[in-house]
N, C-alpha and C positions, 0 to 999 in steps of 0.2 A: 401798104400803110407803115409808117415808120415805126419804131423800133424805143419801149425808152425803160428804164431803170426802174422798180416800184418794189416797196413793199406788200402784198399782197395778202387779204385773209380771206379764208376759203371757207365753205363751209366744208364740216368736215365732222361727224358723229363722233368718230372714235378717237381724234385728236381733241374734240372737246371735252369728252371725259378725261382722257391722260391729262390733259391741263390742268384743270379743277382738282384734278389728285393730287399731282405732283405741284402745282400752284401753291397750295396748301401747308407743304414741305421746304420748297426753295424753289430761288428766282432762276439761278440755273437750269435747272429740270426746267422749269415751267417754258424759259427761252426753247429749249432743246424740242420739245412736242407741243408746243404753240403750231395753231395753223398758219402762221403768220410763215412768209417766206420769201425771198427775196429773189423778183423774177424780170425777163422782158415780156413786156404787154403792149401790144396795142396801143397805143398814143390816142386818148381822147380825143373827139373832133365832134363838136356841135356845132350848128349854123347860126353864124353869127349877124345876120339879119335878125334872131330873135333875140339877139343882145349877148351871146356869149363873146367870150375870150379866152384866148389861150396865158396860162401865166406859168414863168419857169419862178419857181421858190430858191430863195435864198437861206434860210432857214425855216425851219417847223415846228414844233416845238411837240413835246411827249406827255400827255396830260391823264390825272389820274381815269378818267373815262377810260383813254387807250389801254393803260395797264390792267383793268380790267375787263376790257376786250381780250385783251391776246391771253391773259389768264384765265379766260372762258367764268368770268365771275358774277357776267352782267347777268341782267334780269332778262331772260329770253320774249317777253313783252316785245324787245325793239325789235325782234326777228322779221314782223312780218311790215316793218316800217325802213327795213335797210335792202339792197340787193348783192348777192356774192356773188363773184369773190368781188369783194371791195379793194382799195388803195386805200391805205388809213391816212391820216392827220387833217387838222383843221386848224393849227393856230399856227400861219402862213403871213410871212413874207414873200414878196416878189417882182416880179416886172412882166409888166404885158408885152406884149409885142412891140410897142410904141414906145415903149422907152420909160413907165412911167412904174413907180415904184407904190406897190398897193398893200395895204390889208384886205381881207374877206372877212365876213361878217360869215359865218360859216353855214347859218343856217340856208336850205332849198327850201324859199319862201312860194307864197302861190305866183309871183311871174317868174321865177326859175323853170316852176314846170309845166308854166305855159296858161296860168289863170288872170284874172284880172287880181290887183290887191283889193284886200277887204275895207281900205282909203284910201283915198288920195294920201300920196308921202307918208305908207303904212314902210315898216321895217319887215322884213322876211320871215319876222316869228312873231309879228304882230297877225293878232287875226282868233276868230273864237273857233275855228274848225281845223281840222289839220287832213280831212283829205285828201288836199291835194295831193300830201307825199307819197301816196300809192298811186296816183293818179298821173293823167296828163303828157306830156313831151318825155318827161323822162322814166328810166327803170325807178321805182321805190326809193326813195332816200330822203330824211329830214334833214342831213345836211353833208355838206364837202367831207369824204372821208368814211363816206359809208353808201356811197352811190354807184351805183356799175358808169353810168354814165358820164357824171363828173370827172370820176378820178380824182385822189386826196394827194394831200402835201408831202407824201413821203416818196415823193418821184420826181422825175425830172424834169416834167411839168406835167400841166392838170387844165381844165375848161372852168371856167367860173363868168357869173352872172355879172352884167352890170347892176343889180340890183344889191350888190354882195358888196361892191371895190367900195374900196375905203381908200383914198390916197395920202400920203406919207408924208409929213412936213419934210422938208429940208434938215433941216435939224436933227431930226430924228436917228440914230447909229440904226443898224440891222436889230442889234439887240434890245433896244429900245421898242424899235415896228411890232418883234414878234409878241412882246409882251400884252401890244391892247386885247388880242382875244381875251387870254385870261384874266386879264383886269379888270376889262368889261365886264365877263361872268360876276367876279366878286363885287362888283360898284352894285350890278343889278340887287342881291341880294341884299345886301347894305342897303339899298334902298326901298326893299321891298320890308326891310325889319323896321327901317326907324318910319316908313311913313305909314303903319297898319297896326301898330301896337296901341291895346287899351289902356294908355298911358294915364300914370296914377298921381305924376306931378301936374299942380298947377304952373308952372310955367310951361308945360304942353313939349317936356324934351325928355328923352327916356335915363331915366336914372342910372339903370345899370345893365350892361350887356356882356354878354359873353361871346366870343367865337372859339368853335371847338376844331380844332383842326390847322396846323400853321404850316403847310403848304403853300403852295404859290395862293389858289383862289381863297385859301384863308386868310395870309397875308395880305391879301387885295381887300379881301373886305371889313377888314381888319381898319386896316387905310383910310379904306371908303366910309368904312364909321366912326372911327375919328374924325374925318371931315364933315358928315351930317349932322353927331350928335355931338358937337367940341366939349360941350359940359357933360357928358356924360360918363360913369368909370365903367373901362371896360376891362375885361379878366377876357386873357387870351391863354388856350390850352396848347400846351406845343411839348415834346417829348426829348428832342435833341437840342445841344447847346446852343448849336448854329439859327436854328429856329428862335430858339427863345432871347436871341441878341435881337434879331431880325424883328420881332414880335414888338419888342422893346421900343427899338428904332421907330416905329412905322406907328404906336400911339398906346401900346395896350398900359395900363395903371398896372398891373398884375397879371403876372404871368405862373398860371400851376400847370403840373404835369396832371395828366389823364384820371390816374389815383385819387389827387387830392383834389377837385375842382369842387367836388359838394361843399368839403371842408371850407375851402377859401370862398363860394359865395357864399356861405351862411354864415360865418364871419363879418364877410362885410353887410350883408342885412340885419345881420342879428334876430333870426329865426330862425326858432326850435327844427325840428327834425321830425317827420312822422313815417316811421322804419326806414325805408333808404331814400325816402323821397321830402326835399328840404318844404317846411311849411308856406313859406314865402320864394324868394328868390329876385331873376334875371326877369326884368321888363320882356328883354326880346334874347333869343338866344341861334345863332347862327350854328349848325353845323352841317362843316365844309370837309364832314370823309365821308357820312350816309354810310357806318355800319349799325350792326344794332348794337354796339357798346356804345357809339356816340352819340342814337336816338334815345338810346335808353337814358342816357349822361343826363342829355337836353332837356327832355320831359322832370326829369328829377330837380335841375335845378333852373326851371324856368316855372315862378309865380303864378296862381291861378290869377286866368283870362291874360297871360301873356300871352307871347309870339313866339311862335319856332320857325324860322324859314332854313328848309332843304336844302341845301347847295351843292354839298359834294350827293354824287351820284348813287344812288341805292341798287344793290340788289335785290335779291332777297332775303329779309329781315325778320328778326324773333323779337318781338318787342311785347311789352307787357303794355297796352294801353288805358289800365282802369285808370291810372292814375291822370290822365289827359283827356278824358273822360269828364271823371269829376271835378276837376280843376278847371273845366273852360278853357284849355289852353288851346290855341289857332295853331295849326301846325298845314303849310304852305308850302308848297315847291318854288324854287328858283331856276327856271330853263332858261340858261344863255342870257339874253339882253337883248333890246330892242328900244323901242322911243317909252322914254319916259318923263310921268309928266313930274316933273320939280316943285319946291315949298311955294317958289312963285308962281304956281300953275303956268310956266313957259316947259315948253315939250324940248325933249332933244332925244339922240340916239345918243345910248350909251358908249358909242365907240368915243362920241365927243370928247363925253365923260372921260373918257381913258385916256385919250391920249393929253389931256392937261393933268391929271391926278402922275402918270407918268412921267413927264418931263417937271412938275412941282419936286416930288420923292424922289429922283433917278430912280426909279423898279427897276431899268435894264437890270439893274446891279444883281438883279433875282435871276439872271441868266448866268449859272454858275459851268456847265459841263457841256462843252459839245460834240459832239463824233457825227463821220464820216457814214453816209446811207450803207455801207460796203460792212460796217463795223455794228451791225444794229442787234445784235444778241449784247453785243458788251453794253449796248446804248441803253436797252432795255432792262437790265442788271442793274446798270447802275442806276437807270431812273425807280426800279422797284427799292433798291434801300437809297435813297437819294438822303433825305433824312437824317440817318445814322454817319452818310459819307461827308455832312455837312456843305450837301447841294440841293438845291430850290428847285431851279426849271431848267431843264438837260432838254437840247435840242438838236435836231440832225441839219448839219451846216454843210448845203447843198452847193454852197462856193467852191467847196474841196471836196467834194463826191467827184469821181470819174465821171462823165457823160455816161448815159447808155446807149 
């Protein structure tokens, strides 16, 4: 069986404590005893009578999920949903065998692992049950990048569903393609905030929004609500210059740091304060880090019977909930993207979505850093203070990786 290049995480007990320690303290250490390592393996190989294909990536891109994987930070919940050792990435460029140049849709939907979908022209993470992922044709895995069987984007190549391939305009650069995963992520949640809020204007468009978090998926959805809710003002939270230019560009009315954001939305509502939690607030409030500073952030300054939709990915969190509680506020997860239905009740996959909100804004431009698979401790440093270095979405550029 051939022979190919990957980054690989393992499980591994005692590397996962030193992580979480040394995590804690610096990206260094944490690169240094991460289980993460870079090996030859085994070359995937599924039968593609049931629809698989082999794809070599062109790039992949490094997303805050991964970084807290390899920083052993996640919620150990996905443990018995993933199989090890994995090959990590999912937000993939590439070419099939045939010459044809794809995105994936990342998730291992029910025909990945061998079920019928839960509709006709359902998406891979459409569906009210998630069995399947333990289940079926394959090892464990909800999606590319954490499956034994699959194989993820940080290799030299990988198996993926036809139910996954997404195919690539022309037009489209490399860094352009790798962008729709994470775009997608953000549109979803954008959409999941402006069309669920107990909205308080009569014109039926949400007033005022927040997204906390200006990363890539914040940035996206950011974007994506500017484009849903146009008349609506939105306060984008972002920490570095680079971000907060970025923030700018792509729709937000106002941009605060972390610190000030109660201050600047209760300003713009003009409601009092009751202790650290604003009386009024944000229709809908987006956050795209999922820790408990920015859950805590969100509940404070999102309105009773608002909308809090999850996006960036949680741990686990210390949050004080009386106040979300009392206040009616909806607080909702955002998992990836799939078909969704629009104002004009017409359905689409949010890939669609991406890849026009993409090629409208150039996002490529959000692909600031890329390094060589060989070079991935540096990769992984710089995508952990990306931020501070005044870089966005840092990706591993499999053009210029040696062969394995």
């Amino acid at each position: 069986m051939a022979k190919i290049k990957a980054l690989l995480f393992e499980r591994s007990e005692l590397r996962y404590a030193a992580a979480r320690a040394t995590g804690l303290l610096s990206s260094d250490m944490a690169t240094e005893v991460s289980p993460l390592r870079l090996a030859l393996v085994d070359s995937p190989d599924l039968p593609a009578e049931f629809g698989w294909q082999r794809l070599r990536p062109r790039l992949s891109g490094i997303c805050g999920s991964d970084l807290s994987t390899i920083s052993c930070e996640t919620s150990r919940y996905f443990e018995p949903l993933v199989s090890f050792p994995f090959v990590m990435g999912h937000e993939i460029v590439g070419d099939l065998e045939d010459g044809r140049r794809v995105v994936i849709d990342a998730v291992l939907g029910h025909a990945a692992h061998g079920f019928a979908p839960p509709h006709a022209g359902a998406a891979p993470a459409d569906g009210n049950d998630y069995s399947h992922s333990i289940a079926g044709s394959l090892e464990p895995g909800i999606q590319t990048g954490n499956c034994v069987s699959t194989g993820g984007g940080w290799a030299s190549e990988l198996m993926v569903h036809d139910s996954q391939i997404h195919l690539v305009p022309e037009s489209f650069s490399d860094e352009a393609a790798v962008m729709v995963e994470p775009c997608a992520s953000g549109i979803h949640a954008a959409l999941k905030a402006a069309g669920g809020a107990d909205r308080r204007l009569e014109s039926n468009e949400i007033g005022l929004a927040v997204v906390i978090g200006s990363g890539t998926i914040g940035l996206c959805a950011l974007a994506a609500m500017r484009k849903a809710a146009p008349n609506s003002t939105i306060v984008a939270v972002a920490k570095y210059p680079a971000q907060r230019e970025l923030a700018q560009e792509l729709g937000a009315d106002m941009i605060a740091r972390p610190e000030e954001l109660r201050r600047a939305v209760r300003r713009i509502c003009g409601c009092s304060m009751l202790g650290d939690v604003l009386a009024g607030g944000a229709d809908v409030t987006i956050d795209a880090v999922g820790s408990s500073r920015s859950l805590s952030d969100a509940i404070a300054v999102t309105r009773p019977r608002g909308r809090i939709v999850l996006s960036g990915m949680p741990g686990l969190v210390k949050v004080d909930l009386a106040p979300l509680w009392h206040r009616e506020v909806e607080l909702v997860g955002a998992y990836t993207y799939g078909t969704e239905t629009l104002p004009d009740n017409s359905r689409r996959h949010t890939f669609h979505l991406a890849f026009e909100l993409i090629e409208e804004l150039q996002l490529e431009r959000l692909v600031t850093a890329s390094f060589k698979l060989e070079d991935y401790r540096e990769a992984i440093r710089h995508a952990m203070c990306a931020g501070e270095l005044g870089s966005t979405k840092v990706v591993f550029d499999l053009r210029k990786s040696k062969s394995g």
